[in-house]
C-alpha positions in Angstrom: 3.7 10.8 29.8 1.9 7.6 28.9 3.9 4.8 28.1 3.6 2.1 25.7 4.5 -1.1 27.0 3.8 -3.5 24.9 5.0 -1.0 21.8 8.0 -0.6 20.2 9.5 2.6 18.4 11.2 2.2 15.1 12.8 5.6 14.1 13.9 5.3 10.2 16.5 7.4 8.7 18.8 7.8 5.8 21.9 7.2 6.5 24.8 7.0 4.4 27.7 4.9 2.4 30.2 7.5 2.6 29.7 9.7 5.6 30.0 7.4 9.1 28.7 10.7 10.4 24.8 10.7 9.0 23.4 7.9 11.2 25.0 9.2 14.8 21.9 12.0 15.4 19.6 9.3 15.2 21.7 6.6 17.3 21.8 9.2 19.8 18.0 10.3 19.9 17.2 6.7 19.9 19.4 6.1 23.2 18.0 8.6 25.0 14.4 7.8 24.3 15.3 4.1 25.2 17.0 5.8 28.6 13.1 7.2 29.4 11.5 3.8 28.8 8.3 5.2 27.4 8.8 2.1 24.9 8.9 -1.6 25.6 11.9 -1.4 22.9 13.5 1.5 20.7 15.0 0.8 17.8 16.6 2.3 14.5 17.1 1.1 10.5 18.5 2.9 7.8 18.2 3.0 3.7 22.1 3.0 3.3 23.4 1.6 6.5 22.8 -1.4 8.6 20.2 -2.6 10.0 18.6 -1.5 7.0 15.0 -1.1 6.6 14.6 -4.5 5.0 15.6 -6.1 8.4 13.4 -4.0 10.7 10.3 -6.1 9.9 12.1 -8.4 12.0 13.2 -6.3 14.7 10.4 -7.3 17.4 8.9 -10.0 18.1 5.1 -10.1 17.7 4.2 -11.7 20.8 5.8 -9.3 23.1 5.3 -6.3 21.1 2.0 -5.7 19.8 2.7 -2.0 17.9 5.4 -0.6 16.2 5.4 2.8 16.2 7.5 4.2 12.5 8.9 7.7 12.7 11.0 9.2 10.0 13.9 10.8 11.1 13.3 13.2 8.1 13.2 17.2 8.0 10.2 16.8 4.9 7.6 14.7 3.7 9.2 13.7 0.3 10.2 10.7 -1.9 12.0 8.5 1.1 9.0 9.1 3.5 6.0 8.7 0.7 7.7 5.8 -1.4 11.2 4.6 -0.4 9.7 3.7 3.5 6.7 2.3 3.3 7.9 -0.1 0.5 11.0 -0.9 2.0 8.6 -1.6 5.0 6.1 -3.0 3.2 3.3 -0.8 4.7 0.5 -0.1 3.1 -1.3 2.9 4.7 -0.9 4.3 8.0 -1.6 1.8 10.0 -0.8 -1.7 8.8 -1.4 -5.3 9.9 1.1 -7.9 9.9 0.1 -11.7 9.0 1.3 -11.8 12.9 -1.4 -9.6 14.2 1.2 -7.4 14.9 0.1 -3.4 14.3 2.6 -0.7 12.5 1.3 2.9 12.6 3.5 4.9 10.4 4.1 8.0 11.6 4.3 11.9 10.5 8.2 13.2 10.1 10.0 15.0 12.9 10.4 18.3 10.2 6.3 18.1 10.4 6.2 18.3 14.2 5.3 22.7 15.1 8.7 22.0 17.1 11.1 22.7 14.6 10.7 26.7 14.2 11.2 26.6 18.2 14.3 24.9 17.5 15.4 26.9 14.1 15.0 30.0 15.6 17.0 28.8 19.1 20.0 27.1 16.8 19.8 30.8 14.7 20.3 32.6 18.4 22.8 30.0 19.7 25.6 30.9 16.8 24.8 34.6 16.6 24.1 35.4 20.2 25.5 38.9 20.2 23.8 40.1 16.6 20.3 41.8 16.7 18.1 39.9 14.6 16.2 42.7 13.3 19.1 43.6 11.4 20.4 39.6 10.0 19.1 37.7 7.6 18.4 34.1 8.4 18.4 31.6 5.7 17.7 27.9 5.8 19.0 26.0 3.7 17.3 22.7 2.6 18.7 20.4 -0.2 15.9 20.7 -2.7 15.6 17.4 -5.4 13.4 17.2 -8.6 12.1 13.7 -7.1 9.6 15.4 -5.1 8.3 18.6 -5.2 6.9 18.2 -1.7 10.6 17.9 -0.8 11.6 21.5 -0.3 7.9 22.2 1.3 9.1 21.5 4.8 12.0 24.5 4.8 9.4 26.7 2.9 6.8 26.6 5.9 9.5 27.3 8.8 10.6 30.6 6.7 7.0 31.3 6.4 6.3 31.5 10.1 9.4 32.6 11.4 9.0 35.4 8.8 5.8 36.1 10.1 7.2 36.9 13.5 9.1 39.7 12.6 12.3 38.9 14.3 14.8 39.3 11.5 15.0 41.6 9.0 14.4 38.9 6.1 14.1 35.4 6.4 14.8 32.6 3.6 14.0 29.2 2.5 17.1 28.3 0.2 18.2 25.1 -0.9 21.4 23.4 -2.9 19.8 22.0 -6.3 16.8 24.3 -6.5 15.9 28.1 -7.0 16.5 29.8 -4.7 19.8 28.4 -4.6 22.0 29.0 -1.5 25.1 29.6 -3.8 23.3 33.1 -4.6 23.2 33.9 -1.3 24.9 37.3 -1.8 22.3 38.6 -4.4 19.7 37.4 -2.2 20.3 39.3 1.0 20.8 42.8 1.6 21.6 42.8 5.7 25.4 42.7 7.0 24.8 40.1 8.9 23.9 36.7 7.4 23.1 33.5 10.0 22.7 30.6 7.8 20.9 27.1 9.5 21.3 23.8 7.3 17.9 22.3 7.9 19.2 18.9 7.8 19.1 16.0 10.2 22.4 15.2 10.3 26.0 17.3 10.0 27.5 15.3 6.8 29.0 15.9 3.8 26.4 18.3 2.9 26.8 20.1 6.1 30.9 19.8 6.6 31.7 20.4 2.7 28.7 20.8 -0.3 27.0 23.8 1.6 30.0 25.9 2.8 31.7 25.9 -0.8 28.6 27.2 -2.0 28.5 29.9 0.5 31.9 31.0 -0.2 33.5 29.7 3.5 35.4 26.7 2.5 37.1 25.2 -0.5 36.1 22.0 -2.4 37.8 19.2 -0.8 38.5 16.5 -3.4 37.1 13.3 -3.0 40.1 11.5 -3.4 41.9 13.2 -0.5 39.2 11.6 2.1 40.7 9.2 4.2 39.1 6.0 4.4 37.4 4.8 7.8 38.0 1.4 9.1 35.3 -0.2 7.6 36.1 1.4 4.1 33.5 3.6 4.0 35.1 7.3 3.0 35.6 9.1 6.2 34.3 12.5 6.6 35.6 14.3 9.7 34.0 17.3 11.2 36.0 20.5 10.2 36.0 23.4 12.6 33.6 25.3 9.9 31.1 25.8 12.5 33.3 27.2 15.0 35.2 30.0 12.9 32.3 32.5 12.9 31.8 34.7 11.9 32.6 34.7 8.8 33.8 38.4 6.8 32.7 38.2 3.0 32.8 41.6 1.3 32.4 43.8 4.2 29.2 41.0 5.6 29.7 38.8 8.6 28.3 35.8 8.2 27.7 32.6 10.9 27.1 29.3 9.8 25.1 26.8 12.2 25.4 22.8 12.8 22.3 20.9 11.2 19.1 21.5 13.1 19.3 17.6 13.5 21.9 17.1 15.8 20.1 19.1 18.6 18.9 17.2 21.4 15.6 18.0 21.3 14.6 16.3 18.3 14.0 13.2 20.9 10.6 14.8 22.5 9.8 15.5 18.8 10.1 11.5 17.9 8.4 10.1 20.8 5.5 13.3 20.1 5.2 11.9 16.8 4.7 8.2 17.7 1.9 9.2 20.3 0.6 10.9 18.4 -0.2 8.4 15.0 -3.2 7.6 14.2 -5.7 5.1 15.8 
């Protein structure tokens, strides 16, 4: 593989206030793409965590590094990649030069890259490796906003192809604030035996708490009785929800996966994505 050594990758992310959880997938994809030293530096920046995206436009230095290479640690092209991003960065197209002479290519999403139905359907067979997928349903659940309707697109295309390959017996796109809603789940599907994948980057609140209670697996934990982490932020600890499947709801088994984020092979998909931008 080609390196770039007089690049730097920047992988952007959400990250979150409450939930010390949402940034640690990225962290983690970011050390191990540093560990291959593809990049002359790898670095990270977040909307609601430090170093924030503000501050990465002073990550690297210009004389040393000549591009910056931006991937979105997002599953969909949506409101944070198409406005929050590239304002926050100020970057005005694609490829954007800096009073420096510095160059910033800004690239597609990891939930773009063809990667992710590899990695659905391998999460799907990972927590249900003993069910025949021609008689499960497999729903993936994406969060759905009103901010952008290219938001739920991403989780859309995945069922689309994974449907067209005729492995289960129905296959999904759901999501938490939008029709189809994941909370109808049992009106929905029809098959015993129901393997549910949060299509989300991170396992956080959504993941540990919001999503289970709507499937039925968990009870709504108040917010109050979160305990607060050391640096005050509201401290969100991973439940064992993903390792008490399956679950039995009226006479259905159902098994509920860890975020397609967390796997490790979302680190070929952000380095793909960054050698891949646009010239």
């Amino acid at each position: 593989m080609e390196g770039k050594p007089d690049g730097a990758l920047l992988i952007v992310a959400h990250g979150s206030t409450v939930n010390p959880d949402s940034s640690a997938p990225t962290l983690a994809h970011a050390a191990e793409i540093r560990r291959r030293k593809i990049f002359a530096d790898v670095g990270c920046a977040f909307w609601k965590e430090e170093p924030s995206l503000r501050d990465a436009l002073f990550l690297f230095d210009a004389e040393s590094i000549r591009e910056v290479y931006v991937v979105p640690n997002f599953i969909s092209e949506g409101y944070f990649t198409q406005t929050v991003v590239p304002r926050e960065l100020e970057l005005n197209g694609r490829i954007t030069e800096r009073s420096t002479g510095q160059i910033w290519k800004y690239c597609e999403p990891v939930g773009n890259h063809p990667m992710m139905t590899e990695l659905l359907l391998k999460r799907a067979r990972d927590v249900a490796s003993d069910i025949d997928p021609a008689e499960a349903t497999l729903l993936i659940v994406a969060h759905g906003t009103d901010l952008n309707e290219n938001s739920a697109v991403a989780a859309k295309r995945e069922a689309e192809k994974i449907r067209a390959l005729r492995k289960y017996a129905t296959v999904l796109n759901v999501y938490m604030e939008e029709p189809p809603l994941v909370s109808d789940w049992r009106k929905l599907t029809k098959t015993r035996n129901i393997i549910v994948v949060p299509f989300f980057i991170s396992d956080g609140l959504h993941s540990y708490e919001d999503i289970p209670v709507m499937l039925g697996i968990a009870e709504e934990r108040r917010l109050s009785s979160r305990r607060p982490a050391e640096d005050g932020r509201l401290e969100s600890r991973p439940s064992d929800v993903f390792r008490s499947n399956p679950y039995k709801l009226d006479d259905r088994s159902l098994f509920y996966a860890p975020s397609i984020g967390t796997d490790p092979g979302f680190a070929d998909i952000i380095i793909e994505q960054a050698l891949n931008a646009k010239s």
